[in-house]
C-alpha positions in Angstrom: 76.6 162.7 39.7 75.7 160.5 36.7 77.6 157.2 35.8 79.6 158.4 33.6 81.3 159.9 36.4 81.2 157.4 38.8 82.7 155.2 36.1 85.9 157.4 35.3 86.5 158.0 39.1 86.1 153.9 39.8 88.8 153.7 36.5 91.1 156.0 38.1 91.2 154.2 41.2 92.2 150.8 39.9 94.8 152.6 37.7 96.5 154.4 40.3 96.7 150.4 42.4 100.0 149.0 40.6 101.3 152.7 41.1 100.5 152.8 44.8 101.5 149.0 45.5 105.4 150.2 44.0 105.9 153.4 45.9 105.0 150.6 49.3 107.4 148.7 48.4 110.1 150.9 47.9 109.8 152.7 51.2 109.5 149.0 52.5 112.5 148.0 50.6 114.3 151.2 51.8 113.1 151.3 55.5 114.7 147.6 56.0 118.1 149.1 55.0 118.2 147.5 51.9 118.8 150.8 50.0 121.6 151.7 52.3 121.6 153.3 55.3 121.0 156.9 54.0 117.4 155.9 52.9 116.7 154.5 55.8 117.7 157.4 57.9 115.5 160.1 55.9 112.7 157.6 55.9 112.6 157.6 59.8 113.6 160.9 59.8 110.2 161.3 57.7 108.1 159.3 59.9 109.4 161.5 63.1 108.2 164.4 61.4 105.1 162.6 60.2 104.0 161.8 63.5 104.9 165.3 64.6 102.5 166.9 62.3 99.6 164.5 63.8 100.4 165.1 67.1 100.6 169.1 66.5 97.0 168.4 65.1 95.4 166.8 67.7 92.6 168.6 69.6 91.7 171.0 66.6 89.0 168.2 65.7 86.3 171.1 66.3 87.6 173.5 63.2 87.7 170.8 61.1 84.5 169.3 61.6 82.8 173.3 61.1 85.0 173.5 58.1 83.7 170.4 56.6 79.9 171.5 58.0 80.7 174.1 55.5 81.9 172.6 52.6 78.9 169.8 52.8 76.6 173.0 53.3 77.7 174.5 49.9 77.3 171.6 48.1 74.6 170.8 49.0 72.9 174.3 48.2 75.0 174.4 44.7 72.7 171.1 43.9 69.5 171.1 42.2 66.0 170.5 44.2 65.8 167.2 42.3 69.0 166.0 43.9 68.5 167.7 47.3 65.4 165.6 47.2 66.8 162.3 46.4 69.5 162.8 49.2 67.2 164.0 51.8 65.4 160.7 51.0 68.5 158.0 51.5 
C-alpha cells in the first residue's frame, strides 16, 4: 500500500465526517419526536429490527472468524515476498 493510497483513503474519511455528523442528527432529531410521531415510530420500529438481526447473529462467531481466516489468507498470498516479509517482521 504506498502513500498515495493511504492518503486518499485518510481524505475520504474526513470528507465523509460533516456527512455522517448530519444523518446523527436527523435520526436524533427524529427519534425525540420532533419530526412527528411517524418518524419516530419507524425509527424504533428500525431499531427493533436492528437488534433482531444481532441477536439472530449471535453464536455464528465461528464462520465468521474462518471466513475472515480466509480472506486474510488470500491476501496475504496475492502480496509480493517483499511485503510478506515486511509484515511477517511488524
Amino acid at each position: 500500500m504506498d502513500a498515495k493510497a493511504v492518503a486518499q483513503g485518510i481524505l475520504e474519511g474526513i470528507e465523509s465526517l460533516p456527512r455522517g455528523i448530519v444523518y446523527s442528527a436527523r435520526r436524533t432529531w427524529q427519534g425525540a419526536g420532533l419530526g412527528g410521531r411517524e418518524l419516530k415510530r419507524r425509527n424504533e420500529i428500525e431499531t427493533e429490527r436492528f437488534i433482531k438481526v444481532v441477536r439472530a447473529g449471535y453464536g455464528i462467531e465461528a464462520p465468521l472468524r474462518e471466513l475472515i481466516a480466509v480472506i486474510i489468507r488470500d491476501c496475504y498470498q496475492r502480496m509480493d515476498l517483499q511485503t510478506q516479509t515486511a509484515l511477517s517482521q511488524n
